[in-house]
N, C-alpha and C positions, 0 to 999 in steps of 0.2 A: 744620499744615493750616489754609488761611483760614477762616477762618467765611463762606459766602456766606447762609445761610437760618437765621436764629435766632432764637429766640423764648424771653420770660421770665416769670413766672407768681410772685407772691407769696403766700407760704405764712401764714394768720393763725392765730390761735385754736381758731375755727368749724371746724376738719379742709373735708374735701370732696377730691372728683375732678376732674382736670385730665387729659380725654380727645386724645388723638391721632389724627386721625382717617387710617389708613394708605391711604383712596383718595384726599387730597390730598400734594402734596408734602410729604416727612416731613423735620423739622427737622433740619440735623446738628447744630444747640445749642442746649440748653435752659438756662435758666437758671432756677434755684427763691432768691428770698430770702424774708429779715423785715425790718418795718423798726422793730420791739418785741421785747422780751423777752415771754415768754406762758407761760401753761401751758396745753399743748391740751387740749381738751375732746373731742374727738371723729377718728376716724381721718381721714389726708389720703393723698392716692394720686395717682400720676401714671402712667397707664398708657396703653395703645392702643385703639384700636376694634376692633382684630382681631391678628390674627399679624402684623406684617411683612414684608415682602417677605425672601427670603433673602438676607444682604451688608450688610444696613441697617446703618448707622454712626452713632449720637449719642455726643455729649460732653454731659454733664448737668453744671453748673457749681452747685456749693448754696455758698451765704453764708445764713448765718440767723444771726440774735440768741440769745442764749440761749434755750435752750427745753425746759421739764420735759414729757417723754411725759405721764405723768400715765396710765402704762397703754393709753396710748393709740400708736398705729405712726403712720411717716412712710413708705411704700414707693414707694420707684421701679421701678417697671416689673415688678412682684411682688417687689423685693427689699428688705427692713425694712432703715432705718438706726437704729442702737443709739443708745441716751442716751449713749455714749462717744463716738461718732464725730460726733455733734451739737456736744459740745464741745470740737471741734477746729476748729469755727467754720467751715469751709468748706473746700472741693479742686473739683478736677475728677473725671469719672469718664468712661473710654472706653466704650461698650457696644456692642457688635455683634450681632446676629441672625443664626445658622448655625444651617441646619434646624430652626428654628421654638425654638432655643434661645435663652437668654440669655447671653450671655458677658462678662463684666467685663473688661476687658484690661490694667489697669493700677490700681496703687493710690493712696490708699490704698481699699479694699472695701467695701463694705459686710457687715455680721454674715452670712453666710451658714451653711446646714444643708443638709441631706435631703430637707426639706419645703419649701423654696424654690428659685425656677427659675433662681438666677444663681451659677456658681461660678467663681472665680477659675480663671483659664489654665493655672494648675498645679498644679491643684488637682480640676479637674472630669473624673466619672468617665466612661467611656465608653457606660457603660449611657442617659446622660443625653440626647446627641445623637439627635435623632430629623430626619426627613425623609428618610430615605434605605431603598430596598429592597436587597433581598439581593443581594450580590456588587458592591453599589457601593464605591467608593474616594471620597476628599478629594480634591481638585486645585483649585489657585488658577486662577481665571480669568485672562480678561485685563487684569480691573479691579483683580486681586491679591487677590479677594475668596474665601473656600473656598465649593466645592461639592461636591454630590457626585454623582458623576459613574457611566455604565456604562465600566466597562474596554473597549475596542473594539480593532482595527486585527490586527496581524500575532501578538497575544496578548490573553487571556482568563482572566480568573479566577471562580471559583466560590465560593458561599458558606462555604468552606471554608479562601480564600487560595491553593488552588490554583493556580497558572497553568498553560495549555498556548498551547500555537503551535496557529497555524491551519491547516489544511488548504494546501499551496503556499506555503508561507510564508517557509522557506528556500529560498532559490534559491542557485547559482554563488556569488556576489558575500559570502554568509556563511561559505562554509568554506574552510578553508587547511589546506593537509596534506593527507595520503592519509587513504581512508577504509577502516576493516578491511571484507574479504571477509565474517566474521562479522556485519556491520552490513548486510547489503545481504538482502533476503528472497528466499529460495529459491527455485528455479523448477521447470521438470518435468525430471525424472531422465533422463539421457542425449540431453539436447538442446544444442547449440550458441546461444552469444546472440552475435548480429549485429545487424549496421542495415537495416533494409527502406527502402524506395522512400521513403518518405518522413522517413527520417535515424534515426527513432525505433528503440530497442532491440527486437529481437524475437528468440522463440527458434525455430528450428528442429530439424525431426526429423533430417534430412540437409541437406547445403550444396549449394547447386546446382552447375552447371558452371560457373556464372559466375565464385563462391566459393571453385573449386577441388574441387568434390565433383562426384560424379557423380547427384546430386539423386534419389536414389531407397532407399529403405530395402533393404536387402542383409542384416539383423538375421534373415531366415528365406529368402534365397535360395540357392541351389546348383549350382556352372558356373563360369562365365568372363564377365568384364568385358568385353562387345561394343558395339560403337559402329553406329548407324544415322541418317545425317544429322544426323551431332555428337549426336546424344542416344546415351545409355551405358545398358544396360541388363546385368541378367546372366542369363547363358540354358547352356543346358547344349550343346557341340558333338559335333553329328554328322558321323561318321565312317566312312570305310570302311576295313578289313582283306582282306586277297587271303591265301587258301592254295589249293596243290596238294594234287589226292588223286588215288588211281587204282583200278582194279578189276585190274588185271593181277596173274596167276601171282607169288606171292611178294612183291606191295606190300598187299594188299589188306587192309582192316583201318581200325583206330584211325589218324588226323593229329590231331595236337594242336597247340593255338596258347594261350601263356602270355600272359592280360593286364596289364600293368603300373599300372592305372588300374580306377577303378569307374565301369559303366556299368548297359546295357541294350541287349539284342539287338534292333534292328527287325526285320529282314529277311534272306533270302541269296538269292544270285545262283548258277548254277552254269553254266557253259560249257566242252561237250566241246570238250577238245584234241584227241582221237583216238576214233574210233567205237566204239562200245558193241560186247559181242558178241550172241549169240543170247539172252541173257537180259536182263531187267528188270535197272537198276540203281541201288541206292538210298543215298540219305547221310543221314545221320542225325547233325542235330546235340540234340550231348549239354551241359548245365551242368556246372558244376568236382562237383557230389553225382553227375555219371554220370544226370540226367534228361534224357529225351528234349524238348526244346522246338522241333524241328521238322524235316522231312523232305523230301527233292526226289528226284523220281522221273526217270529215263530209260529210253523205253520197249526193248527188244531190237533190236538194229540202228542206233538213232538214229546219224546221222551225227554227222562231229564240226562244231562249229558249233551246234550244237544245244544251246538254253538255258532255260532252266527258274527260276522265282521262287518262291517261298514267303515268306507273310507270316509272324511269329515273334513270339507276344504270353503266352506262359504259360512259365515256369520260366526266363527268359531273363535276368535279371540276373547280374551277377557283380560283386566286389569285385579290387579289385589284388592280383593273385600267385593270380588264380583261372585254372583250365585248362579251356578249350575242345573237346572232342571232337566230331570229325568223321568215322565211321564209316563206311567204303563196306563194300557188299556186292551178289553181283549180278555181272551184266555178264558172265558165261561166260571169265571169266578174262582180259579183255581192255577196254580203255577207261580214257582218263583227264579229269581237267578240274579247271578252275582255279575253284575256290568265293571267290566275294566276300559277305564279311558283314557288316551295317552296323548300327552302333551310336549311342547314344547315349554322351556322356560324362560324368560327374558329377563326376570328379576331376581 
């Protein structure tokens, strides 16, 4: 490395301090001689005005004459040089400043301890570094110089050496392969995941018709799949059934009708084929237990043509393989008619 900024200072007898002052340009070389042999009389020190900046770099160059301590120290930059390494007559020394440390870079060293701030590079403990808060790292600058630095960007560490990734931080362009179905978080129980309008994953409760579904929960309905201007709904269908019955000599009695399907009775219709006789005549519809759930009357004489309705809202349901009874009675032995009955259908 050139030397652009150096400066040199001769060491006598008398000891004394040779201050740095780090709010002027800081020397990258120092040079310390003698130009006698001495014995010192009192301590000599080269030190700073303050901390250094972080990254700072001097080479300290010593040439001295022979020289007895005399109990007395020589320290560079808080670091003693030993009556040994005095009588090696002179070297260079690299010194660096990271985090308010001293760091020697190269040999040969000066005597270093525990109680002084400079330890050799392979040599110095960790305890010793200071300027840096929790969860920071070393990293060279762009000057190649250490700092220390906050972890930032698509990962994160903790006082601890933890790392985590950040929140979005893998995308596409990170993973290769399939990813397990186990790896992916849960969603809600008996929903469907698609793409909504805007491309994004969503889940639904039912698919629409768009989708292929018929867009409507069906999980607690009961009936048939009906369509009303393309929308599908499910709804229970109503139906009508036609039986004969009669009042005449030798029919009159029970008609029964088997349903093959579970519903619900609305209503019945009843319309003479042939005229009643001199009496009242009455039908009686019965459930598959033989209960009465509803009754149509025709008065004595009614002609035929003659029709009659009853609403039907108690004892009316039935299941598939349930029988219907249709009782006439009445009618002086004469009359018949065709009973229409309408239902609901649930199966």
């Amino acid at each position: 490395m050139a030397i652009e900024n150096g400066q040199s200072y001769e060491i006598t007898s008398g000891g004394g301090t040779i201050t740095i002052d780090v709010t002027q340009p800081i020397p990258d070389f120092i040079g310390l001689y003698s130009t006698t042999t001495f014995s010192l009389l009192g301590n000599w020190s080269l030190e700073f005005s303050a901390t250094p900046p972080v990254g700072t770099k001097i080479t300290v160059g010593i040439q001295l004459q022979s020289v007895t301590l005399n109990s007395h120290t020589i320290e560079i930059f808080g670091s003693a040089l030993s009556q040994i390494e005095l009588r090696v007559g002179g070297g260079c020394y690299e010194l660096h400043y990271f985090g308010g440390l001293l760091i020697w870079v190269n040999a040969p060293v000066p005597s270093q301890n525990n109680s002084i701030s400079g330890y050799a590079i392979d040599a110095m403990p960790t305890d010793r570094i200071s300027g840096m808060t929790s969860a920071q790292i070393i990293v060279a600058d762009g000057s190649d110089v250490p700092q220390a630095v906050d972890m930032s960007g698509d990962v994160t560490i903790d006082a601890s050496g933890v790392t985590a990734i950040g929140s979005g931080k893998v995308t596409n362009t990170h993973l290769a392969g399939s990813i397990a179905r186990t790896k992916l978080a849960s969603g809600t129980a008996d929903r469907v995941l698609t793409n909504n309008g805007a491309g994004a994953y969503t889940e639904l409760a039912q698919l629409t018709p768009k989708l292929g579904g018929l867009g409507i929960d069906n999980s607690g309905a009961t009936g048939f799949v009906t369509f009303n201007a393309g929308t599908a709904s499910v709804n229970a269908f109503t139906d009508t059934n036609h039986v004969n019955v009669s009042f005449e000599t030798g029919y009159v009695g029970d008609f029964k009708v088997k349903m093959g399907f579970a519903g619900t009775v609305t209503s019945a219709y009843a319309f003479l084929t042939k005229t009643i006789g001199a009496v009242d005549a009455v039908i009686t519809i019965k459930n598959n237990a033989g209960t009465t759930m509803g009754s149509i009357t025709f008065t004595a004489s009614d002609a035929k043509g003659t029709a009659q309705t009853v609403a039907i809202s108690a004892n009316n349901t039935f299941s598939a393989g349930d029988v219907l009874t249709f009782t006439t009675s009445g009618g002086s032995t004469t009359g018949e008619a065709l009973v229409s009955y309408s239902f609901t259908r649930n199966s």
